[in-house]
TORKOL-4160 file (C-alpha; in steps of 0.2 Angstrom, whole numbers, padded with zeros to 4 digits, m for minus):
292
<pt num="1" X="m0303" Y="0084" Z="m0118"/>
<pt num="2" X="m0286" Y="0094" Z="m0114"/>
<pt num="3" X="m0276" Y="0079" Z="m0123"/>
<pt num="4" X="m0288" Y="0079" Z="m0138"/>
<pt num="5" X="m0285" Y="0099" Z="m0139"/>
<pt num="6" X="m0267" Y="0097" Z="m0137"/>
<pt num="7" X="m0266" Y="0085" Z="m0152"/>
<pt num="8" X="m0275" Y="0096" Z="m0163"/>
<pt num="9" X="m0264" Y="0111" Z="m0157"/>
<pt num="10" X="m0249" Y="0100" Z="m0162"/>
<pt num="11" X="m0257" Y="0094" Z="m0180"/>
<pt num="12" X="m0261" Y="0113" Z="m0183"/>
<pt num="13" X="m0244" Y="0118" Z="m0179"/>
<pt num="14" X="m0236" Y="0103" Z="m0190"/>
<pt num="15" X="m0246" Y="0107" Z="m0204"/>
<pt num="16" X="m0241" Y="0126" Z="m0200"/>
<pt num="17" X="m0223" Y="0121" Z="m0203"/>
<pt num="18" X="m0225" Y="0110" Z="m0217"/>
<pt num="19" X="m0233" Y="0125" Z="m0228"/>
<pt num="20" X="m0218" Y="0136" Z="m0222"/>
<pt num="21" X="m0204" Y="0122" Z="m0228"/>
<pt num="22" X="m0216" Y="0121" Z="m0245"/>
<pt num="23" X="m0218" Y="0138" Z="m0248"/>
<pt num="24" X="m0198" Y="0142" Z="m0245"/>
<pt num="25" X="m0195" Y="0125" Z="m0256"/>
<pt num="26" X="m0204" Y="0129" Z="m0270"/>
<pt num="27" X="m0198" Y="0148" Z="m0271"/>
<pt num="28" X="m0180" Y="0143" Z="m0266"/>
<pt num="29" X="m0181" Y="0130" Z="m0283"/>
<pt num="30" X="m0187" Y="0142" Z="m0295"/>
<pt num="31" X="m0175" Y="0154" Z="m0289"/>
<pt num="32" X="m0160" Y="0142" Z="m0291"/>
<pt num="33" X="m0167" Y="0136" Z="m0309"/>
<pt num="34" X="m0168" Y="0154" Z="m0314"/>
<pt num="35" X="m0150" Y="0155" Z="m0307"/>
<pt num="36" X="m0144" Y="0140" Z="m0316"/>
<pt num="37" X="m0149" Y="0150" Z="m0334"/>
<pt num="38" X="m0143" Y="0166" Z="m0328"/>
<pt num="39" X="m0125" Y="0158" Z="m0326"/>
<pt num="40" X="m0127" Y="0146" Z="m0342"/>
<pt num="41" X="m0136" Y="0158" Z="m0353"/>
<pt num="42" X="m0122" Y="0166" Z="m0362"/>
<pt num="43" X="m0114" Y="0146" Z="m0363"/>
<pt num="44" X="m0131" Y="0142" Z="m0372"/>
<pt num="45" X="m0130" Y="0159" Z="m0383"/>
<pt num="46" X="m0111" Y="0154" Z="m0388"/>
<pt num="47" X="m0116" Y="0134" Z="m0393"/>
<pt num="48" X="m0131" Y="0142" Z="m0405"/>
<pt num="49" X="m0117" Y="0155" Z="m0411"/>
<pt num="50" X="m0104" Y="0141" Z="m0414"/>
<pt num="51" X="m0115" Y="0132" Z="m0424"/>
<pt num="52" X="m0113" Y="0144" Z="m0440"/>
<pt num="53" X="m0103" Y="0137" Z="m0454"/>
<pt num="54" X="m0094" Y="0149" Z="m0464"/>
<pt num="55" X="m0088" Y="0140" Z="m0481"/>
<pt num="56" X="m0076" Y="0144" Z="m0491"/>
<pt num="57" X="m0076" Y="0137" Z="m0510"/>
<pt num="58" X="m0058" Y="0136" Z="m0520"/>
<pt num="59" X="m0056" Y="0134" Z="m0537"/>
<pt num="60" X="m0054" Y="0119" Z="m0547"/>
<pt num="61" X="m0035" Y="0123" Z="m0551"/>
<pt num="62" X="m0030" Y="0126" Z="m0531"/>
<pt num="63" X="m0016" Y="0118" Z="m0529"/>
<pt num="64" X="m0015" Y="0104" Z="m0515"/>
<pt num="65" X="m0001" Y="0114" Z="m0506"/>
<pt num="66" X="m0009" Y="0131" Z="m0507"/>
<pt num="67" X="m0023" Y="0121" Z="m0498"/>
<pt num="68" X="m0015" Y="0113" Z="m0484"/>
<pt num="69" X="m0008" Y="0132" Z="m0479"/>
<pt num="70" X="m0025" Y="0139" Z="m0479"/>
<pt num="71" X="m0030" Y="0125" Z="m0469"/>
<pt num="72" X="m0016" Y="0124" Z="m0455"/>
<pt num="73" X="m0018" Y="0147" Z="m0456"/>
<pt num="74" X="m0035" Y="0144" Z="m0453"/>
<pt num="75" X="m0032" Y="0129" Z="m0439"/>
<pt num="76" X="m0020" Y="0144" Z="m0428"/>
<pt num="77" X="m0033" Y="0157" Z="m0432"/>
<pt num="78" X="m0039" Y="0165" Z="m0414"/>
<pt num="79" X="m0056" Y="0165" Z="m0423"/>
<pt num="80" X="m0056" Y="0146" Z="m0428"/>
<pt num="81" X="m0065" Y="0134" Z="m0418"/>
<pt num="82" X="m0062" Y="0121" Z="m0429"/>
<pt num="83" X="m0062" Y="0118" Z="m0449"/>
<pt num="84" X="m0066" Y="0102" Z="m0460"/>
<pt num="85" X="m0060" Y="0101" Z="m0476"/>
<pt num="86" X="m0074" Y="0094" Z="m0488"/>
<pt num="87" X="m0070" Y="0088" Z="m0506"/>
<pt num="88" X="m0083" Y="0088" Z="m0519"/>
<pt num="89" X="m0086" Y="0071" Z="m0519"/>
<pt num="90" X="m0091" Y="0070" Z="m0500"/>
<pt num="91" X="m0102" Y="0086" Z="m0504"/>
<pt num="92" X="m0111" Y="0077" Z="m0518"/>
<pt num="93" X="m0112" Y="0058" Z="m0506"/>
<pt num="94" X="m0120" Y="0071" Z="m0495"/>
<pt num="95" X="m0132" Y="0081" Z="m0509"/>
<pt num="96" X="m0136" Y="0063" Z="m0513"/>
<pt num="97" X="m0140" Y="0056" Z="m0494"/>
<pt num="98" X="m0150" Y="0073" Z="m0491"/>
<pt num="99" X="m0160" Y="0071" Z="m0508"/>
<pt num="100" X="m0161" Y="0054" Z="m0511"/>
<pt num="101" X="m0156" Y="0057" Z="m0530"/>
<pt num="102" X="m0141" Y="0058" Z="m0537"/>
<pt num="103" X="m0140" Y="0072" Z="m0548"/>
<pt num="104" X="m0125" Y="0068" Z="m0556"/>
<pt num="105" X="m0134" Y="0053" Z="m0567"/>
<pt num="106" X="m0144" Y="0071" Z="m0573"/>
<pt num="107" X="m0132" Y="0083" Z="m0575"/>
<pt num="108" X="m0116" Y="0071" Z="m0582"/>
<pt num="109" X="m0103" Y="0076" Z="m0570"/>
<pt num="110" X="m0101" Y="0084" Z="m0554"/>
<pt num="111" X="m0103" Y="0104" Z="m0552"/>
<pt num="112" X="m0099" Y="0104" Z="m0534"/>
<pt num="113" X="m0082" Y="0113" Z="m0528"/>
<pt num="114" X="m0071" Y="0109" Z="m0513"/>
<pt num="115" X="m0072" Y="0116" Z="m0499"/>
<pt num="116" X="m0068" Y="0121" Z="m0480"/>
<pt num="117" X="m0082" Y="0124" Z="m0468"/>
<pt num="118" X="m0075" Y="0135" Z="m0453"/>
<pt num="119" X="m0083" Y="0135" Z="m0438"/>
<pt num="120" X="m0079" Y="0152" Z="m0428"/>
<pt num="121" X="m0076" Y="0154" Z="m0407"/>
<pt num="122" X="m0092" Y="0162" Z="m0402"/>
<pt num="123" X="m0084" Y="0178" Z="m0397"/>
<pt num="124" X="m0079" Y="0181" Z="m0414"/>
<pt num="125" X="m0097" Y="0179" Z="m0422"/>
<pt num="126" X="m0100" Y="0197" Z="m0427"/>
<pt num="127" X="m0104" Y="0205" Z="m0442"/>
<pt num="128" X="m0090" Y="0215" Z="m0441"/>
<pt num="129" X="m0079" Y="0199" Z="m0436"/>
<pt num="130" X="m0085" Y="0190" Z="m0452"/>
<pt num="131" X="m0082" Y="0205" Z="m0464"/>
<pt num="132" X="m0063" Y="0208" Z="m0460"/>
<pt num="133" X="m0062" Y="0187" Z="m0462"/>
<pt num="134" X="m0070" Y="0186" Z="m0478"/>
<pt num="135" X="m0060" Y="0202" Z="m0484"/>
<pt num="136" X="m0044" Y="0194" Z="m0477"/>
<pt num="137" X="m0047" Y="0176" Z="m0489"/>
<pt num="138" X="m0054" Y="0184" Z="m0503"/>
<pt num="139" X="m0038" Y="0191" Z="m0510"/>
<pt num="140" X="m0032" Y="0173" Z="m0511"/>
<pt num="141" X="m0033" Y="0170" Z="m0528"/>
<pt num="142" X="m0036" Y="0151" Z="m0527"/>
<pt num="143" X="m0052" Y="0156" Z="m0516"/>
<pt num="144" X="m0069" Y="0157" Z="m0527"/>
<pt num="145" X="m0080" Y="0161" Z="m0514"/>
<pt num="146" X="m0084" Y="0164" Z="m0496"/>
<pt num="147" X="m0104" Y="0159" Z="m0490"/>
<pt num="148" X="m0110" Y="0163" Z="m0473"/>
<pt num="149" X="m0129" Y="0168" Z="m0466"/>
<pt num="150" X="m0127" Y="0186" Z="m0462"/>
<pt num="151" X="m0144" Y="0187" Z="m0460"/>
<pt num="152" X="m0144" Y="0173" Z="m0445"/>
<pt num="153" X="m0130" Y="0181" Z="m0438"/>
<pt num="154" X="m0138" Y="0198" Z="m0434"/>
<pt num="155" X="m0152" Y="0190" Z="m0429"/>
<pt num="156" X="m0145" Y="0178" Z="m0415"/>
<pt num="157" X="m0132" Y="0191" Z="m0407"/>
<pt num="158" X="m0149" Y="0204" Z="m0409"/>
<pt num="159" X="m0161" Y="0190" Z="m0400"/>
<pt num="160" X="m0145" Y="0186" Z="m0386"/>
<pt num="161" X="m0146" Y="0206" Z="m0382"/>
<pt num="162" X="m0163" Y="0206" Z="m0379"/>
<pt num="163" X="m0165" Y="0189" Z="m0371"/>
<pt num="164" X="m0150" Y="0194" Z="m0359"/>
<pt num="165" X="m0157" Y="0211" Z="m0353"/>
<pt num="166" X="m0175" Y="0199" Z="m0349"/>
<pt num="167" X="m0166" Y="0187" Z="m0341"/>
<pt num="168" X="m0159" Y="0199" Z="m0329"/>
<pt num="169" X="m0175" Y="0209" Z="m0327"/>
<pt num="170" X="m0183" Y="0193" Z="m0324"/>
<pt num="171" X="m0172" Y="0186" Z="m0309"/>
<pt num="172" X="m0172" Y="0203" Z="m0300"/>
<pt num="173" X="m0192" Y="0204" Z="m0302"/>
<pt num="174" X="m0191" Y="0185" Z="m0297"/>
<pt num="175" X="m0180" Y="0189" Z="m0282"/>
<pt num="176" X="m0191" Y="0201" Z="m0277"/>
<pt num="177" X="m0206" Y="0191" Z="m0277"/>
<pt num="178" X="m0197" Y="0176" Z="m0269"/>
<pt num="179" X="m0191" Y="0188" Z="m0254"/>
<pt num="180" X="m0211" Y="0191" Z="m0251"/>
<pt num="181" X="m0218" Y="0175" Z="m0252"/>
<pt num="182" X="m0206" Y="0168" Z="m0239"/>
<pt num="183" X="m0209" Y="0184" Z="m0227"/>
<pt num="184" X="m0228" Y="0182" Z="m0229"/>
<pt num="185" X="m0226" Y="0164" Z="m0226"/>
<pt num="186" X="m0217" Y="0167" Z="m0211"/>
<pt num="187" X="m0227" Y="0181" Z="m0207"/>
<pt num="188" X="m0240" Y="0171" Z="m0205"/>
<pt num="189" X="m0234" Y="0156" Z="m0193"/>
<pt num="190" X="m0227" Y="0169" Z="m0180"/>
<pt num="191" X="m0245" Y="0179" Z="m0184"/>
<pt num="192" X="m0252" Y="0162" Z="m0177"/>
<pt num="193" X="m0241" Y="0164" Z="m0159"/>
<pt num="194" X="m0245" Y="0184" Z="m0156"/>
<pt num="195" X="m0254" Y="0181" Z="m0139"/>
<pt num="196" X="m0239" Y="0170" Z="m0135"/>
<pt num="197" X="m0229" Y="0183" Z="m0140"/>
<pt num="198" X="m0238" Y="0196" Z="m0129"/>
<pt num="199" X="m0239" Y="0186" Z="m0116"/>
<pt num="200" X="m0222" Y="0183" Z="m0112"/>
<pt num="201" X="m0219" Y="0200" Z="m0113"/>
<pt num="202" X="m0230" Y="0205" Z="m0101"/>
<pt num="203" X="m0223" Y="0193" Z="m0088"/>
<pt num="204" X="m0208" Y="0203" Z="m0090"/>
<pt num="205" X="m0197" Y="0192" Z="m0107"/>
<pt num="206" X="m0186" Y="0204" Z="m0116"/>
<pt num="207" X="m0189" Y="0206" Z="m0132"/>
<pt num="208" X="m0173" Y="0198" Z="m0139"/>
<pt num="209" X="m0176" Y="0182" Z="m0128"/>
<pt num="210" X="m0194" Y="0182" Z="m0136"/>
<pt num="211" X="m0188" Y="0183" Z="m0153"/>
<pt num="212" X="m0173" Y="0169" Z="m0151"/>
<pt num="213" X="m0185" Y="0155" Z="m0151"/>
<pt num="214" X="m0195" Y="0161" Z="m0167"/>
<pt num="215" X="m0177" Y="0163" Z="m0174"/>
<pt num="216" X="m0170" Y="0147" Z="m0172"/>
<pt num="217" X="m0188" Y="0139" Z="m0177"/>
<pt num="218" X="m0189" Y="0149" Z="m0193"/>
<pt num="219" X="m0170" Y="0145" Z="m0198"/>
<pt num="220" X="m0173" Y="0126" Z="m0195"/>
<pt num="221" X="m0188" Y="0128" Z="m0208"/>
<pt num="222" X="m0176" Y="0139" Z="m0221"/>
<pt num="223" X="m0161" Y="0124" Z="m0219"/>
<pt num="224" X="m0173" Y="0111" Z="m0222"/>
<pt num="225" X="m0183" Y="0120" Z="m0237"/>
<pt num="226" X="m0167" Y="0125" Z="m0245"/>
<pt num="227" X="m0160" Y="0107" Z="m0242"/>
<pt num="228" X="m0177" Y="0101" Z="m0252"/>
<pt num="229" X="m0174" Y="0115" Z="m0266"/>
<pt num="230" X="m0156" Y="0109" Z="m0267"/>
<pt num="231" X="m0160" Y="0092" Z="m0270"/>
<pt num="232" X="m0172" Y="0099" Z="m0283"/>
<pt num="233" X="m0160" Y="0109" Z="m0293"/>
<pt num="234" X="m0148" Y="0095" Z="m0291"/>
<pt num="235" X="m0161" Y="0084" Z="m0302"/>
<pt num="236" X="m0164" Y="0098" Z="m0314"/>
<pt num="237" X="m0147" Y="0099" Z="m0318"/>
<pt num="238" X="m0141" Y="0083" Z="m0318"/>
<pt num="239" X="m0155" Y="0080" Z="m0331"/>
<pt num="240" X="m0152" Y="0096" Z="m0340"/>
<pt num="241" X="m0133" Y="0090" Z="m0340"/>
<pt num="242" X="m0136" Y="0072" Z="m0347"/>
<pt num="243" X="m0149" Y="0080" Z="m0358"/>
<pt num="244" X="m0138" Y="0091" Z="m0368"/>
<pt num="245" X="m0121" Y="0085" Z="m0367"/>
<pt num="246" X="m0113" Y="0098" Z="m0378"/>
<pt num="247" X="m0117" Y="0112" Z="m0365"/>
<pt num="248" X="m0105" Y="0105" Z="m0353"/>
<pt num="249" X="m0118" Y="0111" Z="m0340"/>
<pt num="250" X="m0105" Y="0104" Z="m0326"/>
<pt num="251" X="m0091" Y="0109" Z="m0332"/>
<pt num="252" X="m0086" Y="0124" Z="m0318"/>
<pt num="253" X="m0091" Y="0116" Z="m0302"/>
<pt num="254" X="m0085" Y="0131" Z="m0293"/>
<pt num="255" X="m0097" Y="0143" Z="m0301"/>
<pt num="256" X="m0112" Y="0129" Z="m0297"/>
<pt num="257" X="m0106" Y="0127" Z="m0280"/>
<pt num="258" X="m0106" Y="0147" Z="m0277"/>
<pt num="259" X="m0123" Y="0146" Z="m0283"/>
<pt num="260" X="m0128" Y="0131" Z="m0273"/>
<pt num="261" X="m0121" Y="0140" Z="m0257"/>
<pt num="262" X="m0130" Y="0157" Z="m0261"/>
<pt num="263" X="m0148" Y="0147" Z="m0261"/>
<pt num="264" X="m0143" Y="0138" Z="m0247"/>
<pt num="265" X="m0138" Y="0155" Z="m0238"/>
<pt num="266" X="m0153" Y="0163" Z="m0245"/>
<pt num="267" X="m0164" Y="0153" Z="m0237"/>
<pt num="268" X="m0158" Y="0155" Z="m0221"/>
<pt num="269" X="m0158" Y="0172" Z="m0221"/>
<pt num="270" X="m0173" Y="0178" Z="m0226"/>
<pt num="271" X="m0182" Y="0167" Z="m0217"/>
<pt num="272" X="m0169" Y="0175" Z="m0202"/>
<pt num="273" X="m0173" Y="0194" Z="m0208"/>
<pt num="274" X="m0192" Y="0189" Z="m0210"/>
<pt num="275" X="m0195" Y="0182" Z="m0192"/>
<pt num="276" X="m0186" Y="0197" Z="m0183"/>
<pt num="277" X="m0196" Y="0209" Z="m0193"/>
<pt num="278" X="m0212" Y="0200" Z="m0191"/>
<pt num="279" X="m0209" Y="0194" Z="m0169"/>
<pt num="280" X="m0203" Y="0215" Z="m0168"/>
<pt num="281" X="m0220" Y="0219" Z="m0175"/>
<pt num="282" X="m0231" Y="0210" Z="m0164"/>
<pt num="283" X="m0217" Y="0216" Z="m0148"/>
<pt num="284" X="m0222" Y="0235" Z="m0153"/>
<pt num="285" X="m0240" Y="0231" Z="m0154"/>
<pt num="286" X="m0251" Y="0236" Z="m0140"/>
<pt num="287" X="m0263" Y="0222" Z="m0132"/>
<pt num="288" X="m0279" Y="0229" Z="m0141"/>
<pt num="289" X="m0273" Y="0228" Z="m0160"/>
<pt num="290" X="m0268" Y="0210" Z="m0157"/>
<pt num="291" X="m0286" Y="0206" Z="m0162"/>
<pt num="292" X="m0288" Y="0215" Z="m0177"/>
């Protein structure tokens, strides 16, 4: 009878560890994914901002030298991520691929101009930034006309502002949340042991030799669900990364490492902070309330 009790303490008491390793895992995870976009969010906002093409059309009558100077100006530009020239025969092989027409056998000849499309450094993507440029190129005589979408530059460095200030409001609010499910979780297991607690107290265990046992069991249970959220992230990123390519996701390993180590740490700690909170609880509590 004892040894069938006994099995069925121990099975409760595994599954009572298991939910606690769960529980820390899972919150541990979507704290680290949430990390991972805080740290590659403004890399994300910058590849979006990079992708704006600001063209510049020249005249007919530029001459091939006045050209190759704008084009090497532009190249050792601080703004200038890179430029491609673009004659008007490629523009049209392209008009053509896009349309599947070619609207030259209509119009008799080819209206299209040359052209260099600039990409600009993310940092430079402003309104403001795009203004002094185009002011800059447009005294040069040989230079018809400067194109860019204003309008979609506003917009994106407006929706980067408002999605920063979330992002941020999100992982504290997350951190938060995260914090009290593993205190509840851990609440709970050492909630399971009070008469234990009590007892050994009564037979005259200091309080800091109670609590060392609860400590070192807790911590065990952080390590190995921070371990299971690490491997988790690990996944997630190395997906992400092989995903999207162009984001470079793994390009500062020290920063993923910090991040790494700060889950890692997190979990110990809590779980640490949670279990001396909770085992000083039941300590202080007389024999009566343990039943309520």
């Amino acid at each position: 009878m004892s040894t069938s009790f006994d099995r069925y303490q121990k099975r409760k008491l595994i599954s009572s560890y298991f939910s606690v390793v769960i529980s820390i895992a899972l919150v541990l995870f979507l704290l680290g994914c949430l990390g991972l976009l805080v740290l590659n969010a403004k890399k994300v906002a910058d590849h979006f901002k990079e992708q704006v093409v600001v063209t510049i059309y020249l005249n007919d009558s530029a001459k091939e030298v006045e050209v190759n100077q704008l084009e090497k100006s532009l190249a050792m530009a601080e703004y200038t991520k890179s430029t491609e020239y673009v004659s008007k025969e490629a523009a049209a092989e392209s008009m053509k691929a896009e349309t599947g027409e070619d609207f030259m056998d209509f119009v008799g000849y080819n209206p299209l101009q040359n052209s260099i499309d600039v990409h600009l450094k993310a940092d430079y993507v402003t309104t403001e930034t795009l203004t002094s440029i185009t002011d800059e190129l447009s005294a040069k005589k040989f230079i018809e006309e400067i194109r860019y979408d204003n309008d979609l530059v506003e917009l994106m460095n407006d929706n980067v502002k408002k999605i920063t200030f979330w992002v941020l409001v999100i992982s504290a609010i997350f951190t938060l949340i995260a914090v009290l499910l593993i205190n509840s979780s851990i609440r709970l297991a050492v909630y399971s042991k009070r008469f234990i607690i009590k007892t050994m107290q009564m037979v005259g265990a200091t309080k800091s030799f109670i609590r060392r046992p609860f400590i070192y069991k807790s911590v065990q249970l952080g390590i190995i669900g921070a371990i299971i959220a690490l491997i988790g992230m690990g996944i997630v990123l190395y997906y992400l990364n092989q995903t999207f390519a162009e984001l470079q996701l793994l390009s500062n390993p020290i920063l993923l490492g910090s991040l790494f180590a700060a889950i890692f740490l997190l979990g110990i700690l809590i779980t640490w902070i949670s279990t001396f909170i909770a085992t000083q609880r039941f300590l202080n509590l007389k024999t009566d309330a343990l039943y309520y």
